[in-house]
C-alpha positions as CSV (number, residue, x, y, z in Angstrom):
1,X,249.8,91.0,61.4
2,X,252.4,93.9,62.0
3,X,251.3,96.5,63.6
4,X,251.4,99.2,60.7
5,X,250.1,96.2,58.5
6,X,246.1,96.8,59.9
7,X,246.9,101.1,59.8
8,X,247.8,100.6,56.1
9,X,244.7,98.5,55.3
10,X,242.5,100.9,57.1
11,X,244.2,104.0,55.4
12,X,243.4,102.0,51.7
13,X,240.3,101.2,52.7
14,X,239.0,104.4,53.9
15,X,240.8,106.3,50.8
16,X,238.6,103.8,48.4
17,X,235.6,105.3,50.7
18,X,236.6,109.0,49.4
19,X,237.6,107.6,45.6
20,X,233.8,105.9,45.4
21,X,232.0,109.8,46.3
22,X,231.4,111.7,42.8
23,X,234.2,114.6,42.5
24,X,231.5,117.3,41.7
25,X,229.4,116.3,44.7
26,X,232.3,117.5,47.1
27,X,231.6,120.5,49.0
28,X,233.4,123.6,50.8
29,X,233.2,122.0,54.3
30,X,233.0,124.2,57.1
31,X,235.4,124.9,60.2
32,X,235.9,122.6,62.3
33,X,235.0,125.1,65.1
34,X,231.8,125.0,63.2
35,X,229.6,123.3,65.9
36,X,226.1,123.1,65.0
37,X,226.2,121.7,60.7
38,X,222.6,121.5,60.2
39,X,221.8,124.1,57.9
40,X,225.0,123.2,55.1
41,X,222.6,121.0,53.0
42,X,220.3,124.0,51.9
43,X,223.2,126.7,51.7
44,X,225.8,124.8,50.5
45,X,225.1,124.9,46.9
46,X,225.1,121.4,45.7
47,X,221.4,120.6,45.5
48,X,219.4,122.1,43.6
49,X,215.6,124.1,44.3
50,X,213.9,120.7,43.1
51,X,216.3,118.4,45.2
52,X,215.9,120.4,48.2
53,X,212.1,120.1,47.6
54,X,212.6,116.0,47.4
55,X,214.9,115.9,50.3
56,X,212.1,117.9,52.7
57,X,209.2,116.0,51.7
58,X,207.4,114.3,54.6
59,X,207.6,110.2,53.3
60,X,203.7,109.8,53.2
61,X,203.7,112.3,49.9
62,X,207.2,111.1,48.7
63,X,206.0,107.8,48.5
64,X,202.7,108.9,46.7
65,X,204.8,110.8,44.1
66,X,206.5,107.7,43.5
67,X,203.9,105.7,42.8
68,X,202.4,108.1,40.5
69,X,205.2,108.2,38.7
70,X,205.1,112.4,39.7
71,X,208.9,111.8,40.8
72,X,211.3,109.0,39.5
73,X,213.1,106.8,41.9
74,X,215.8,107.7,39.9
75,X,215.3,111.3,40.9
76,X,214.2,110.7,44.3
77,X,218.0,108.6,45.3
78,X,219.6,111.1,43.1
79,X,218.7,113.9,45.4
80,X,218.5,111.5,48.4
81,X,222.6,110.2,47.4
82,X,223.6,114.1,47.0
83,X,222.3,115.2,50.6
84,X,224.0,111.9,52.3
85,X,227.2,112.6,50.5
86,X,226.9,116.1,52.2
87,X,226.3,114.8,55.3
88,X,229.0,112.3,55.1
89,X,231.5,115.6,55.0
90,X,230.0,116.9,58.1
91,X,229.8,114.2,60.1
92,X,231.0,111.3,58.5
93,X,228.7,109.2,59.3
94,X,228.6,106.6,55.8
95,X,230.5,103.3,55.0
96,X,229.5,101.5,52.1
97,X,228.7,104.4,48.9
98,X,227.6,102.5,45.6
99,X,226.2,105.4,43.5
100,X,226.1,103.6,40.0
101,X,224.7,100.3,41.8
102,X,221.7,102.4,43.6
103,X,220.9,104.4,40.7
104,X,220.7,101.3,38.4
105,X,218.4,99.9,41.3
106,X,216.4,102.6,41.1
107,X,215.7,102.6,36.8
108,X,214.7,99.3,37.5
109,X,212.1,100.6,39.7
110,X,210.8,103.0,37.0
111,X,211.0,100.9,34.2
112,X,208.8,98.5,36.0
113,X,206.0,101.4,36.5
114,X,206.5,103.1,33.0
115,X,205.6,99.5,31.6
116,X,202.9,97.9,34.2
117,X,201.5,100.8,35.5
118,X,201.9,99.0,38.9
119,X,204.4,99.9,41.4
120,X,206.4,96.9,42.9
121,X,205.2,97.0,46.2
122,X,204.4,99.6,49.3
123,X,208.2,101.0,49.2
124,X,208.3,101.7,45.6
125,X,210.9,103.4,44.3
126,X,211.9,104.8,48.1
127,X,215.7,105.5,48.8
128,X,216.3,103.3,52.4
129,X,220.0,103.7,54.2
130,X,221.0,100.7,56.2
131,X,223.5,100.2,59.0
132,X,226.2,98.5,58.6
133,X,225.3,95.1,59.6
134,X,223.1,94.3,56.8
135,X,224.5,92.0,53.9
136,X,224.2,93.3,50.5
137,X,225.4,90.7,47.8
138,X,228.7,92.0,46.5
139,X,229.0,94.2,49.0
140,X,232.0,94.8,52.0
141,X,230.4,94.1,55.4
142,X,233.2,95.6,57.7
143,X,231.1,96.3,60.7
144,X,234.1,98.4,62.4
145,X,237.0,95.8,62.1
146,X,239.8,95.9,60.1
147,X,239.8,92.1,59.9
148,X,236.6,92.3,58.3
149,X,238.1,94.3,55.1
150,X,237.8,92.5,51.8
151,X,234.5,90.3,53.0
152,X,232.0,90.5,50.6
153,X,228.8,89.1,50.9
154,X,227.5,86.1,49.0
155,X,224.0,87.0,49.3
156,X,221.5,89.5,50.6
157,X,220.3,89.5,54.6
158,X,216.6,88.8,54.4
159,X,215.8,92.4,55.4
160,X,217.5,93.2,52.3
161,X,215.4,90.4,50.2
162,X,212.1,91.8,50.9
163,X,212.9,95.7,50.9
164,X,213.9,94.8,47.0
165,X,210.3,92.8,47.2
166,X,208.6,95.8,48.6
167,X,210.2,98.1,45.7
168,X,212.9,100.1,48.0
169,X,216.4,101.0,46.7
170,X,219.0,100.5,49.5
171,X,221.6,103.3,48.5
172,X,224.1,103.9,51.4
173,X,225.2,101.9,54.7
174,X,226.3,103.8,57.6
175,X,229.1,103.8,60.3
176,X,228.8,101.9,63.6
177,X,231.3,101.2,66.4
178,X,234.0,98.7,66.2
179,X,232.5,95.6,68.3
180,X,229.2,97.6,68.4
181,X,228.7,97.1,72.1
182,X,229.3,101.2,72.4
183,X,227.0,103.8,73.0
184,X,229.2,106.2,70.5
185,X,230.2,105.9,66.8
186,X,233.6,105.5,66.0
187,X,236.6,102.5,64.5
188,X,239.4,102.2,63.4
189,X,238.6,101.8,59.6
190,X,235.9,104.9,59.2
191,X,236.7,106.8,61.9
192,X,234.5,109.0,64.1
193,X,230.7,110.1,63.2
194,X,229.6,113.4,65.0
195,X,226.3,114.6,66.0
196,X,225.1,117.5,63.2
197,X,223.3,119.7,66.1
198,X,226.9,119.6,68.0
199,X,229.9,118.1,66.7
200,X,231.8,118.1,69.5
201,X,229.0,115.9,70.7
202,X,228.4,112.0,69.8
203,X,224.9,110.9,67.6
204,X,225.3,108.2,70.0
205,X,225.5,104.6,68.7
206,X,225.9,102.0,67.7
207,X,223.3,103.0,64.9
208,X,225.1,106.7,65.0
209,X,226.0,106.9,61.6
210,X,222.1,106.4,60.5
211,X,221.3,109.1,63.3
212,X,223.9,111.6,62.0
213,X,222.8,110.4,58.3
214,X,218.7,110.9,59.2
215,X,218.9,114.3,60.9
216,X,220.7,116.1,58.1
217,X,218.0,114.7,55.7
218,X,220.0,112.5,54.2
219,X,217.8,109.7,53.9
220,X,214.0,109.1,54.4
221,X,214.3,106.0,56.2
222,X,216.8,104.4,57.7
223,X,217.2,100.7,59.1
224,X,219.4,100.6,62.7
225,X,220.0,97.6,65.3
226,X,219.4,97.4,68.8
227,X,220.8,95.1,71.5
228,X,220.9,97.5,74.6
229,X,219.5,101.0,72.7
230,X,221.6,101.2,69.8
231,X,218.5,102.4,67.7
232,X,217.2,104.7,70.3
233,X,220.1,106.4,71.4
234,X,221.2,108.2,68.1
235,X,217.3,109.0,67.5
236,X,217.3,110.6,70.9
237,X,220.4,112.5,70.2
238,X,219.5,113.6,66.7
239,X,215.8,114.4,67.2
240,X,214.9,111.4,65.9
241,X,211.7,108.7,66.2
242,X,213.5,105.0,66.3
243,X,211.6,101.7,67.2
244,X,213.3,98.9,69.4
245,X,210.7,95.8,68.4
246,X,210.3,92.7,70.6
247,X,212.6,90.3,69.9
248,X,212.2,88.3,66.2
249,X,209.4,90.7,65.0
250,X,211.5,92.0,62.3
251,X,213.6,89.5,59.9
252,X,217.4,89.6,61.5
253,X,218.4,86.2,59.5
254,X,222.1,86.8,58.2
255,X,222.5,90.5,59.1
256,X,226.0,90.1,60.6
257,X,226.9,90.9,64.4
258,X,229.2,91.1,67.0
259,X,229.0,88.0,69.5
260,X,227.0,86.5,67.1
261,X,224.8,83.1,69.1
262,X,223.8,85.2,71.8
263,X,220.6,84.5,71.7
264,X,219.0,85.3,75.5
265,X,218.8,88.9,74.8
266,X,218.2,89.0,70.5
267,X,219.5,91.7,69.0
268,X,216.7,93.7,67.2
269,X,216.3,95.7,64.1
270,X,213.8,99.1,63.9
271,X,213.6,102.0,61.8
272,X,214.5,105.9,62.3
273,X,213.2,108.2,60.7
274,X,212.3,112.0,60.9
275,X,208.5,111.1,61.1
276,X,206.6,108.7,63.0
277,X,204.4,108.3,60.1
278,X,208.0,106.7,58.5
279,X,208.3,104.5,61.7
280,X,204.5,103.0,60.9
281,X,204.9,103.0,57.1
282,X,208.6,100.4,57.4
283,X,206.9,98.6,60.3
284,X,203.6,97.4,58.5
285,X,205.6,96.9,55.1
286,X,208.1,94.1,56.4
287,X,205.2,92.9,58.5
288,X,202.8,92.4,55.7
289,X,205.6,91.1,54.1
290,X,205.5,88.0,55.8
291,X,209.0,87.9,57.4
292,X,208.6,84.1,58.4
293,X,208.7,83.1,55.0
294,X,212.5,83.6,54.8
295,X,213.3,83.9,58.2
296,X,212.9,80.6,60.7
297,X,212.9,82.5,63.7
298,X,210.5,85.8,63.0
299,X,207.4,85.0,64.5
300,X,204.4,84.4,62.7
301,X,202.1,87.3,63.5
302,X,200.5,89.5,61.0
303,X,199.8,93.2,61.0
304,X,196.6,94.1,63.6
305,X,194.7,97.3,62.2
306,X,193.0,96.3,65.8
307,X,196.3,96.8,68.1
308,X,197.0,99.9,65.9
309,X,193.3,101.2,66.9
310,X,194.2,100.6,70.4
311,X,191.9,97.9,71.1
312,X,193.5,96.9,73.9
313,X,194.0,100.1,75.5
314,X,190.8,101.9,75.7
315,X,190.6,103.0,72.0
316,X,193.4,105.7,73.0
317,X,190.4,107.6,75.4
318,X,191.0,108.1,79.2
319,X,194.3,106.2,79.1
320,X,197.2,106.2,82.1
321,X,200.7,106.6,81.4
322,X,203.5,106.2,83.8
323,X,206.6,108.3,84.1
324,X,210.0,107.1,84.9
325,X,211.3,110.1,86.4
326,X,214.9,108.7,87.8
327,X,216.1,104.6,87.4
328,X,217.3,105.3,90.9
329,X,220.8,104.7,89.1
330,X,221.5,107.0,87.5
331,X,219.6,110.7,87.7
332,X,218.4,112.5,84.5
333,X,220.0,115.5,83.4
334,X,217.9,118.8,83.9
335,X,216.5,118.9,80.3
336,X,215.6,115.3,80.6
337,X,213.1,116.5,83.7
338,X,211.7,118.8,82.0
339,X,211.2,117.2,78.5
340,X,209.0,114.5,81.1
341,X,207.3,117.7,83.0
342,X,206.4,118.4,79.3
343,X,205.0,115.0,78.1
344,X,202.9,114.5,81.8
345,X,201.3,118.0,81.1
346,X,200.4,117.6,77.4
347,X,198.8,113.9,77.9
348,X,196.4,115.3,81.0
349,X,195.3,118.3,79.0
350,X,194.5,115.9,76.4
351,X,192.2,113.6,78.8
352,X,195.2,110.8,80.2
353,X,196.3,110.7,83.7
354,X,199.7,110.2,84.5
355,X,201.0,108.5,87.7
356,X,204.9,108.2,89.0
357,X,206.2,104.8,87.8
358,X,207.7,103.3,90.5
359,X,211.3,101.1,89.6
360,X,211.1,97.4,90.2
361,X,214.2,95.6,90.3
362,X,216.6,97.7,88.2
363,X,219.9,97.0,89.4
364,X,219.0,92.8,89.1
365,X,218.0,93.4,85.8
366,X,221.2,95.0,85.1
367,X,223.7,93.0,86.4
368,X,221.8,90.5,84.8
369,X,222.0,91.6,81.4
370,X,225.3,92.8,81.8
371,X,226.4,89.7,83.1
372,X,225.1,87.8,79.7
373,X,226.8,89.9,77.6
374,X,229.9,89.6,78.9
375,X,229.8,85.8,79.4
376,X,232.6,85.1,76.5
377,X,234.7,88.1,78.5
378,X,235.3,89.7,75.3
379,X,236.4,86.4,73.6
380,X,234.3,87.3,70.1
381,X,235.6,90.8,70.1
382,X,239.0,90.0,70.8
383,X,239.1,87.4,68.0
384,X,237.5,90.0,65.9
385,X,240.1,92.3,66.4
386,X,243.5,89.5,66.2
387,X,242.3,88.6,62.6
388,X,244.4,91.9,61.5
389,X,246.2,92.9,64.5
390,X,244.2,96.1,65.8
391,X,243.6,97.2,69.2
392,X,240.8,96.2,71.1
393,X,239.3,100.1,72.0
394,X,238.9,100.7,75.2
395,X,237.7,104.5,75.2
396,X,235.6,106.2,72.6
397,X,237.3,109.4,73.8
398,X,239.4,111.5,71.0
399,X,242.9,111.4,71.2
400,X,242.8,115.4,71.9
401,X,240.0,117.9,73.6
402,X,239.2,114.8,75.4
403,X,236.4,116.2,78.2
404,X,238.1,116.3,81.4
405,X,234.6,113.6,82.1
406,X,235.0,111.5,79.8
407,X,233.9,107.6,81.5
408,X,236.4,106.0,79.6
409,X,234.9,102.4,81.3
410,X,231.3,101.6,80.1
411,X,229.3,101.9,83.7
412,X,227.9,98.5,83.3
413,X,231.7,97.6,83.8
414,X,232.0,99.1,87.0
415,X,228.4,98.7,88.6
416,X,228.5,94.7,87.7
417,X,231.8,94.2,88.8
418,X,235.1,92.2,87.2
419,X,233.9,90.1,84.0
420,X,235.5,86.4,83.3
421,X,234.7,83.8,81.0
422,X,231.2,81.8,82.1
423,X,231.1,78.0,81.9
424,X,228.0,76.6,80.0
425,X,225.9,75.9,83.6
426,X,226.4,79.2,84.8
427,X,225.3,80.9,81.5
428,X,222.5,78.6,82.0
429,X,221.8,80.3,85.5
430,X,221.9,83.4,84.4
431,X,218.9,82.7,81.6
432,X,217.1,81.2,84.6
433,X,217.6,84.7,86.2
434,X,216.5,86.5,84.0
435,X,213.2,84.2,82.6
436,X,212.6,85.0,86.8
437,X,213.2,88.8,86.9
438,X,210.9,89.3,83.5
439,X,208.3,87.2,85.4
440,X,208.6,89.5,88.3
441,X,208.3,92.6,85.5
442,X,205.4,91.5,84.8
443,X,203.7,91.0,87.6
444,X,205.5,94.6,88.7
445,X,203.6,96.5,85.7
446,X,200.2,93.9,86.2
447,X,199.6,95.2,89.6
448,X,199.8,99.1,88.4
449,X,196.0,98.1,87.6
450,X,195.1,99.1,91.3
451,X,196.4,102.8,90.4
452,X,195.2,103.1,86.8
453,X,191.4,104.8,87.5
454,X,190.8,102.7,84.3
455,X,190.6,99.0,85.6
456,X,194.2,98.1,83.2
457,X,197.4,98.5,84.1
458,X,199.4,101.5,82.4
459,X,199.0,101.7,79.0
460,X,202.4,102.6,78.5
461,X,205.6,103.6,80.4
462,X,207.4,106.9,79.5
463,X,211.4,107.5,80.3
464,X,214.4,108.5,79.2
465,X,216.6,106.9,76.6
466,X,219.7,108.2,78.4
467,X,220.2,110.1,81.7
468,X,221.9,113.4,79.5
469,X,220.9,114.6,75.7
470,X,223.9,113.8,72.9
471,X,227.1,114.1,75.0
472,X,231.2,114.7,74.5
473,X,232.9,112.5,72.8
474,X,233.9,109.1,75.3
475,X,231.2,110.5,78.0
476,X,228.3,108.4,76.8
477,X,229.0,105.6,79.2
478,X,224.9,104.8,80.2
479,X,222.8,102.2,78.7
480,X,220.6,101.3,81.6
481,X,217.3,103.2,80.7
482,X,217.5,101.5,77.4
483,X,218.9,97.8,78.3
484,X,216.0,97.6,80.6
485,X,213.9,97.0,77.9
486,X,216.1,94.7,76.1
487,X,216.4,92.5,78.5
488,X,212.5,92.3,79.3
489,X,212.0,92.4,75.6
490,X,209.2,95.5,76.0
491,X,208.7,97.4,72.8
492,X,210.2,100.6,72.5
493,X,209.9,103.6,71.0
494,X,211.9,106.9,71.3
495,X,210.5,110.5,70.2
496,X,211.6,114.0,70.2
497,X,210.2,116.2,72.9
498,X,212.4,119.4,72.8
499,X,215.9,121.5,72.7
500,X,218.3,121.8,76.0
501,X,217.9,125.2,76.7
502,X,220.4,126.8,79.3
503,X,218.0,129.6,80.5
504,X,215.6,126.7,81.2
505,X,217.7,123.7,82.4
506,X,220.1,125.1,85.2
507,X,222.3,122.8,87.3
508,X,221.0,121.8,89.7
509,X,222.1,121.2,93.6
510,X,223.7,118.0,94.3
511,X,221.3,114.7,95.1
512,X,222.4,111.7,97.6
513,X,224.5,110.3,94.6
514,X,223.4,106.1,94.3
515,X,226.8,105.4,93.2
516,X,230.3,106.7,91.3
517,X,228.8,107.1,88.1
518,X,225.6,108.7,89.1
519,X,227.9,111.3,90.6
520,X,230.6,111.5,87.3
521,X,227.2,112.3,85.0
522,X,225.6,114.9,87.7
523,X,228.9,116.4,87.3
524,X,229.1,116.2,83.4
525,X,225.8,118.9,83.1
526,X,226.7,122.4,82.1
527,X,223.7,123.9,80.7
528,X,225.8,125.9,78.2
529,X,227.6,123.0,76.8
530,X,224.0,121.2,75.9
531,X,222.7,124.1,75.2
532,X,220.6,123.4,71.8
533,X,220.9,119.4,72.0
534,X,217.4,117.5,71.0
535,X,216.0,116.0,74.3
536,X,214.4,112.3,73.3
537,X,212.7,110.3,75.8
538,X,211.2,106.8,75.1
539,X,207.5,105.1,75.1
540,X,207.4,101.7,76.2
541,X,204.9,98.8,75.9
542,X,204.7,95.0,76.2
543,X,206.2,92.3,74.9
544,X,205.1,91.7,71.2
545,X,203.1,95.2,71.3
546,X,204.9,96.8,67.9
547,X,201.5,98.5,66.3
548,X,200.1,99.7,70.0
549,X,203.6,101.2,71.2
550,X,203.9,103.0,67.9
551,X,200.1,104.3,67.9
552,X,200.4,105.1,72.2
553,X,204.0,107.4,70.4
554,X,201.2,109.0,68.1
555,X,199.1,109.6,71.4
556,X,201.9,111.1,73.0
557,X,203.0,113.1,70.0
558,X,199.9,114.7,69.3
559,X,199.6,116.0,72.8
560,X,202.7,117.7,72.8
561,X,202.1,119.2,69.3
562,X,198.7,120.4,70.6
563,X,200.2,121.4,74.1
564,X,203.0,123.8,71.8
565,X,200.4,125.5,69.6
566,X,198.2,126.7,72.6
């Protein structure tokens, strides 16, 4: 196509966005020198005393009020659809809005109480947001492209299926990155999504528009994807809790993708949520669902109350953790050090020793991963992208106020070295590599048993999800504390420690710098530019280890709460 011929179908497409929000749920948005957005929802005006009440409930007690019939569903999305159209002002963070659709979803929900008395299943009646990968039947899955307009889906994805089984009302997708393969939120057809605690900084991606969404309150639950820590980079950045599953543990059969048949490092889906609670309750429900039923490749293991309990890891008493303090990469921002200082003091005063991990292989299992990614050399995204004629992006920066540090060039790109187009055998090789290098994991975190004091090897490793809280626009060029687990397939969950504070978190004198980018992101830390950013780090477990990794998150959660209220 022409040139202008993809801007005009963006500009239609993104003005049918703005026709589909109700006119009297527009607000007065603020200045765009406005920075930090999170307070708009309850001063704005548009929701009411009641919807405010719905919109701050903690899920465990919205859910029972739905299933007592206490609050409609029909109430519950109401106020739910309200606060995301709010948030979608502030940080435009939504795609796909289908108010009459959702609320119609959602009297079907009450009607079916009012006249069984039963709810439909463990998600009755619960508003969910989902990113904007998942098919929903009659639906636009654009996923970021401008080719993509005018695709509407023939049928639901099977995570879509059972939430409708399990009584949820889907109600809003959410922005993502064109190709996905970014750590940042922005395309061509949406635009950009900004972080609500900074908007000059990114929610991260590519599951940013369901971290921008989640953090203003806009939804209870929200469903992102993760290939290389697309689910727990925006729940770092927004203060959220976001679960990377092993691979096939959750239903991905017909969710849409980029590089779709890449199959030696799975994409994943996990919740976010404000709550781990929320993380547990979506978990268990498409679990005890029986995923396997509709998808082939979703492994066949049930919900263990016993893994949950710990069972394998001393019933949660005595316990040994690990910290990651540095990747020997790239080294963690000032806040990031602290915010582990923080989680190592609050697990021994509640009875767990901690002990340094020590890094086994990171720069193999990088170029490895890397390396697999890139075997098409862009081939799917650049076909993606000649189906209407737009650029291929190249920088996530904004065309103005650009930071003068922006990495423009993923690091990956730069560590790993020129890309080109892999012939079948030598994919093959690189599969061989890595089967090899998660072998050598293994045997890596095994042998921790002789430093444990408890006769296993750590219960659980803790580390960052990023070297730096949410960052500038087109300076969020890191993905290597989170693709490590990816590529090893370890469990993953990320939780909120704490706030960069620039009285706390000073800059700190230059290290031995392991390599150009290492020294770009040392350089990017100004304590009063993150001042205020949520700090996340991660919790991560074995292969397969979904119900322990998200109670050893609970372990590590309740210590810190207890460690802030002494």
């Amino acid at each position: 196509m022409p040139d202008q011929d993809w801007k005009t179908i963006c500009t239609s497409r993104k003005k049918k966005q703005n026709d589909s929000i109700p006119p009297e749920w527009l607000i007065e948005t603020p200045a765009d020198y406005q920075s930090n957005v999170l307070e708009i929802p309850s001063t704005c005006g548009l929701l009411t005393l009641h919807e405010l009440e719905i919109t701050d409930t903690d899920i465990e007690v919205l859910l029972h009020k739905l299933r007592s019939a206490e609050w409609s569903s029909t109430e519950v999305t109401t106020a739910f659809y309200k606060r995301a159209i709010i948030a979608h002002q502030l940080t435009n963070c939504l795609t796909e809005i289908f108010v009459p659709r959702a609320l119609a979803r959602a009297k079907e929900v009450d009607d079916h109480l009012r006249t069984t008395g039963m709810p439909i299943g463990s998600l009755h009646g619960l508003p969910i947001s989902l990113k904007d990968q998942f098919s929903i039947k009659g639906l636009e899955t654009i996923m970021g492209y401008a080719g993509w307009i005018g695709r509407y889906a023939e049928s639901d994805s099977v995570l879509v299926e059972i939430l409708y089984e399990c009584g949820a009302v889907p109600f809003v997708r959410t922005n993502v990155p064109q190709t996905l393969m970014w750590g940042e939120t922005y395309n061509n057809v949406f635009g950009r999504t900004t972080n609500p605690y900074n908007r000059y900084m990114t929610p991260g991606g590519s599951s940013g528009g369901e971290g921008a969404l989640i953090a203003l309150r806009g939804s209870p639950l929200g469903v992102g994807t993760d290939i290389g820590g697309s689910v727990r980079i925006p729940s770092a950045f927004c203060n959220l809790y976001g679960l990377r599953p092993s691979y096939e543990r959750f239903p991905y059969c017909n969710t849409l993708n980029a590089a779709e048949g890449q199959e030696s490092i799975s994409s994943v889906l996990g919740p976010m949520a404000n709550s781990l609670a929320a993380v547990k309750i979506f978990a268990k429900a498409i679990i005890d669902a029986r995923p396997w039923r509709k998808d082939p490749l979703a492994v066949r293991k049930e919900w263990s109350e016993r893994e949950y309990a710990l069972a394998e890891h001393g019933n949660g008493v005595n316990m040994c953790f690990a910290i990651m303090w540095d990747n020997l990469v790239v080294k963690p921002h000032p806040p990031l050090r602290r915010a582990m200082e923080m989680v190592k003091k609050a697990l021994e005063a509640a009875g767990h020793t901690v002990i340094d991990w020590e890094p086994h292989r990171h720069m193999d299992i990088y170029r490895n991963a890397e390396n697999i990614f890139a075997a098409d050399d862009g081939y799917d995204y650049r076909a993606a992208c000649e189906l209407s004629g737009e650029p291929l992006l190249q920088t996530m920066s904004p065309a103005t106020d650009a930071h003068k540090y922006a990495l423009d060039e993923p690091m990956a790109r730069t560590i790993v070295g020129e890309r080109r187009h892999v012939n079948a055998w030598e994919l093959w090789q690189l599969h061989k590599e890595k089967r090899a290098i998660r072998k050598s994991h293994l045997d890596h975190w095994e042998a921790t048993a002789t430093r444990t004091g408890t006769g296993r090897p750590v219960d659980a490793i803790i580390s960052p999800v990023a070297p730096y809280t949410a960052c500038p626009h087109g300076c969020n060029s890191d993905a290597f504390y989170t693709t490590f687990c990816n590529a090893l397939d370890y469990t993953s969950c990320a939780f909120p420690v704490t706030y960069a504070d620039a009285a706390l978190d000073g800059a700190q004198a230059p290290h031995a710098f392991y390599n150009h980018e290492d020294e770009a992101i040392y350089k990017l830390y100004d304590p009063k530019l993150f001042h205020g950013c949520p700090v996340g780090l991660q919790l991560i477990g074995q292969t397969q280890e979904e119900e322990g990794v998200i109670a050893l998150t609970g372990v590590v959660d309740q210590a810190l709460k207890a460690l802030g209220k002494k």
